[in-house]
C-alpha positions in Angstrom: 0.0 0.0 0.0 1.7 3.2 -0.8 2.0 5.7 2.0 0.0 9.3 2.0 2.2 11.4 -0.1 2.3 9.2 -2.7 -1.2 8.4 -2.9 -1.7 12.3 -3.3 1.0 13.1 -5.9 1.0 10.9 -9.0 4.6 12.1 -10.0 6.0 10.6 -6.8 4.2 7.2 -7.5 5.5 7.0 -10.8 9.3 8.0 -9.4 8.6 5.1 -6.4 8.1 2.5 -9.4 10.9 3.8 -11.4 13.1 2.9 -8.5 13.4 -0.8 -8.8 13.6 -0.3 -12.6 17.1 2.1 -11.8 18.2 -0.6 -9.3 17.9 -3.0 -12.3 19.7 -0.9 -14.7 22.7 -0.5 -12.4 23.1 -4.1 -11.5 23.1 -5.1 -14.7 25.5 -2.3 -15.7 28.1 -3.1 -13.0 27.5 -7.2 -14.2 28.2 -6.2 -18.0 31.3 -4.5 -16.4 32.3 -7.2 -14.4 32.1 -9.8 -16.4 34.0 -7.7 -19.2 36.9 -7.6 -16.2 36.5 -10.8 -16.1 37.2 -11.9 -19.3 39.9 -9.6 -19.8 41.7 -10.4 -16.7 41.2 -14.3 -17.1 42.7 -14.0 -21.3 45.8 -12.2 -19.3 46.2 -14.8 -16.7 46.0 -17.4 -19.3 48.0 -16.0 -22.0 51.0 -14.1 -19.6 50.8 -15.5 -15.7 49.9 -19.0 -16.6 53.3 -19.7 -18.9 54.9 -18.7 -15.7 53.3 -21.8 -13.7 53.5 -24.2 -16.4 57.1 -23.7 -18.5 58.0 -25.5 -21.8 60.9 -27.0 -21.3 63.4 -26.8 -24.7 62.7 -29.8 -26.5 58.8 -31.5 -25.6 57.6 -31.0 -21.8 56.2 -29.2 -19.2 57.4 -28.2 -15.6 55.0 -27.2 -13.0 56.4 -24.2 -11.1 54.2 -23.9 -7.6 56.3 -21.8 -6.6 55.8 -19.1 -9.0 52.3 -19.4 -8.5 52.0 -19.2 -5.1 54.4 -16.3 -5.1 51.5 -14.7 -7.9 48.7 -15.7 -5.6 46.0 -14.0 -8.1 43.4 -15.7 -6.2 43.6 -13.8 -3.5 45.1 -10.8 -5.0 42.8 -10.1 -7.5 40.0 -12.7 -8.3 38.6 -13.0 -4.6 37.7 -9.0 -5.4 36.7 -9.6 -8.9 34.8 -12.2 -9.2 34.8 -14.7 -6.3 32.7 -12.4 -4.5 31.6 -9.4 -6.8 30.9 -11.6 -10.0 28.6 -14.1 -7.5 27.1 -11.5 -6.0 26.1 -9.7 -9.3 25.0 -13.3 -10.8 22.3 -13.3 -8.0 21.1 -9.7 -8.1 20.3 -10.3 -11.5 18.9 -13.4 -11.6 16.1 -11.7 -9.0 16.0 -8.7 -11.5 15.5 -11.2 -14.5 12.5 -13.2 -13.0 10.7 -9.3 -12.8 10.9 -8.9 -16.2 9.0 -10.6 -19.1 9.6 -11.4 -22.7 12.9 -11.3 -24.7 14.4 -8.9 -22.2 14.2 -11.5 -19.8 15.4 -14.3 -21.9 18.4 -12.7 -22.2 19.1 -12.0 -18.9 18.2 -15.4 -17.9 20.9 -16.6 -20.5 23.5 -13.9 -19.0 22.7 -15.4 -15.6 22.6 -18.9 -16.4 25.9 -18.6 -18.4 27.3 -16.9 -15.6 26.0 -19.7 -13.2 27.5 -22.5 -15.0 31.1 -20.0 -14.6 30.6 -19.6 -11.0 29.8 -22.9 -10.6 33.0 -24.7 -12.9 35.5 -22.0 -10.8 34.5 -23.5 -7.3 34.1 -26.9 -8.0 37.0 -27.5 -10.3 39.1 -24.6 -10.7 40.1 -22.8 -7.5 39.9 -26.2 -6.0 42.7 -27.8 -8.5 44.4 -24.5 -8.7 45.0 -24.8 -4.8 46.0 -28.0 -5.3 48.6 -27.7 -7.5 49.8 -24.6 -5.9 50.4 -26.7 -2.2 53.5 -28.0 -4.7 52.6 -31.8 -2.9 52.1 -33.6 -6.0 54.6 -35.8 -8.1 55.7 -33.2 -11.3 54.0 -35.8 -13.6 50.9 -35.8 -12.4 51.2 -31.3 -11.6 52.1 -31.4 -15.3 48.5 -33.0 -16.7 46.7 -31.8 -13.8 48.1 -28.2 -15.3 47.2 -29.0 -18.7 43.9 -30.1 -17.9 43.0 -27.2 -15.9 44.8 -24.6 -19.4 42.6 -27.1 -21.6 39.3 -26.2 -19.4 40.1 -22.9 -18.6 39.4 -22.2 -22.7 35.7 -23.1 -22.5 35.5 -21.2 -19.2 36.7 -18.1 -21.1 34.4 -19.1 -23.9 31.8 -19.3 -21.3 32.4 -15.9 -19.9 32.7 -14.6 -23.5 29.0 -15.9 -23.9 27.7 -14.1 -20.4 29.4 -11.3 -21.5 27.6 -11.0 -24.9 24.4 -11.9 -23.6 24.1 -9.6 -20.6 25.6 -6.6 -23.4 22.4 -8.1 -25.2 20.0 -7.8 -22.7 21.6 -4.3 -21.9 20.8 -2.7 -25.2 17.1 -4.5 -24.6 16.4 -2.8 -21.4 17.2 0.6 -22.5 15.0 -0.3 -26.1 12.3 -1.4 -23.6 12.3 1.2 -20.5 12.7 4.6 -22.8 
């Protein structure tokens, strides 16, 4: 039931309703942003930090360095701020923003958010997980070694997954503003 001063000034009631509409707008700004960072960040890691942990050796071969990335630590340098808490947080503000809207606008957020989901979900059951692992520097170099390579080999279809969100919540961006003017 809206309150008094509402009830007697129309503008105000259209204002109250715009509210949740802004609160919309700027979660799903700051989760096109984030997942941008994301992306961005995790093509770096794989592409410049990564090489670091896992060096070609001259010749055919890999060496696990733990060392080198425990000394990097991105995990709790960078990702814990980027994603491992912002990103999740973002994926559930807009899945609860998503269910309020109807049509193609909220197809696309739902595809944003589910894409996001299945990120969120890959990085804490596999990836930080074996990441931790193989940073502890306790297994055999063989078995580092394919466990690394595994974990480079996935890591691609998490960046492609990101790439997806990414597209889908800049999607769903352009839709709300087409929708809401």
């Amino acid at each position: 039931m809206l309150n008094a001063s509402v009830q007697a000034d129309p503008s105000r009631r259209l204002k109250t309703r715009k509210r949740p509409q802004q609160v919309a707008r700027l979660g799903l700004w700051l989760f096109v942003i984030n997942l941008g960072i994301a992306l961005g960040a995790g093509l770096y890691e794989a592409q410049i930090l990564f090489p670091q942990w896992l060096v070609t050796l001259p010749g055919s071969g890999y060496e696990w360095q733990a060392a080198a990335a425990r000394e990097a630590n991105v995990g709790l340098r960078f990702w814990v701020y980027v994603t491992t808490i912002p990103l999740t947080l973002l994926t559930l503000a807009n899945a609860i923003a998503a269910s309020r809207r109807r049509g193609t606008l909220r197809r696309w957020w739902f595809a944003a958010v589910g894409l996001a989901v299945m990120d969120r979900a890959a990085t804490f059951s596999y990836f930080v997980p074996t990441m931790l692992a193989l940073m502890e520097g306790n297994l055999a170099q063989a078995q580092a070694v394919e466990i690394a390579l595994q974990w480079e080999h996935l890591n691609v279809f998490r960046h492609l997954v990101v790439l997806l969100a990414w597209l889908a919540a800049l999607k769903t961006f352009s839709l709300i503003y087409q929708q809401d003017a």
